[in-house]
N, C-alpha and C positions, 0 to 999 in steps of 0.2 A: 043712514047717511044721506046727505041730500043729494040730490044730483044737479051739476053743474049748468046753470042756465044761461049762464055768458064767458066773455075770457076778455082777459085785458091786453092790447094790442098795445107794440110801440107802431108807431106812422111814421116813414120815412120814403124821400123824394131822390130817386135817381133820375136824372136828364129828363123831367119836367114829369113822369112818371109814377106811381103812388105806389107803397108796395109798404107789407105791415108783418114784423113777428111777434109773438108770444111775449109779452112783457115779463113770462117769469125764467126764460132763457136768458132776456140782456142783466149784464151785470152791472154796466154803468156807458154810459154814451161823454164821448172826451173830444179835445177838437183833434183833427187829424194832423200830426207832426212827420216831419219826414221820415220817410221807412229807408230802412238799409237792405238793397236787392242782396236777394242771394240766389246763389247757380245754381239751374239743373233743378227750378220746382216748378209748376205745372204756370203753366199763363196766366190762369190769372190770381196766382198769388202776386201782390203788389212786392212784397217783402216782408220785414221786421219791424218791430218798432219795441221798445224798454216801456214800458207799464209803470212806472213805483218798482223798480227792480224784477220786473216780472217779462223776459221776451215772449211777446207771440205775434205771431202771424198775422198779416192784413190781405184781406181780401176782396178784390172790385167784381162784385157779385154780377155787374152788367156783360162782364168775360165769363163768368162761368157761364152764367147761362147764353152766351153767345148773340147778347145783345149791343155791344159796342164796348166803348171805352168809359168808366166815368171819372179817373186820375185826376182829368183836366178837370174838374168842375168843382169834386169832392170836397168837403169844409169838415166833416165828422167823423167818427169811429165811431160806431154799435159796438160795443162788446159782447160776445156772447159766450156759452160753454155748448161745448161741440161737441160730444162725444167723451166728456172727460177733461179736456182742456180749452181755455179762454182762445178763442180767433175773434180778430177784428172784421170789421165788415165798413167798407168804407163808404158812405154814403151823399150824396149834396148837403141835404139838410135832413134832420130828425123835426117833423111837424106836429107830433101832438101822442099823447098816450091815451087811450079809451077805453072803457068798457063796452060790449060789444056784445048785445043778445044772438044766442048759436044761433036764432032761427032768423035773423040778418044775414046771416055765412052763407052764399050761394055754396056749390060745390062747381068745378071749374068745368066747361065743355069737355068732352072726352078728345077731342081733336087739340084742344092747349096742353091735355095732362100723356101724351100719347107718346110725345119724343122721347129721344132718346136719353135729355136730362130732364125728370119730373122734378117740378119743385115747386109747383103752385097747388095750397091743398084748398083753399077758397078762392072764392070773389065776394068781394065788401064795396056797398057804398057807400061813400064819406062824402058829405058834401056835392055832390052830384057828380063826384066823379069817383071811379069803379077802382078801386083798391086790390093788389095780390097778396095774401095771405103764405106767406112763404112754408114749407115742410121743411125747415132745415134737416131733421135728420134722414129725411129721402134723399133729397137735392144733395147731399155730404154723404151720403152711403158708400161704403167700399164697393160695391156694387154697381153703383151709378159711375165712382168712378174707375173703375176698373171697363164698364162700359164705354166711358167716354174715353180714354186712353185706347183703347181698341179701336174707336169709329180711325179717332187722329194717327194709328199706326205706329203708336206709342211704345207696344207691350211689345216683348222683345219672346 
């Protein structure tokens, strides 16, 4: 079997920011239609949104991981499968797909990947500016968030 010498990256720009997952976790990238809140789920689930008959979940990735808001700005949906089921991931723009030699893949300072929610498994640079490589299924861990419901005084 050969072993894998690169991987193919989606590139997407939150609030002027570069940030890139796994091309073979998105399912399809659509443009972002109004989501329907519902009660009593974590901040930064945005809401709902009907797929082609399919509800799931939208996500502003800049709230989980405790970096702002990106609602106001967001033009797109990443699709992804999570664990089993499609979540959206709402983003500015989707900028480009690549292929991406492993040995380009920083791995991220130990002081970025440290907090309380990890979820950067590289550093990439594109273009001369430095790209995050997202770990969705850390950063989406029952784990992480059973941690992060804890930090917020959540768990009952």
């Amino acid at each position: 079997m050969a072993e894998v010498t690169q991987v193919q990256l989606v590139l997407f720009e939150l609030q002027g920011e570069l940030y890139a997952v796994e091309a073979a976790r998105v399912q399809e990238i659509v443009a972002r239609q109004p989501e329907t809140r519902v009660p009593r789920t974590p901040g930064y689930v945005v809401g709902i949104v009907n797929l082609r008959g399919r509800v799931i979940p939208t996500v502003d990735l800049l709230r989980r991981f405790g970096l702002g808001d990106s609602t106001g700005t967001a033009t797109q949906v990443v699709v992804v499968e999570l664990r089993g089921s499609l979540v959206g991931f709402i983003v500015d723009l989707v900028t480009e797909v690549l292929n991406v030699p492993l040995n380009k893949m920083e791995p991220p300072p130990e002081t970025v990947v440290a907090g309380p929610v990890r979820s950067v498994s590289a550093i990439l640079e594109v273009g001369g500016r430095l790209a995050s490589v997202l770990d969705l299924d850390l950063a989406f861990s029952p784990e992480e968030m059973q941690q992060e419901e804890a930090l917020q005084g959540h768990v009952s």
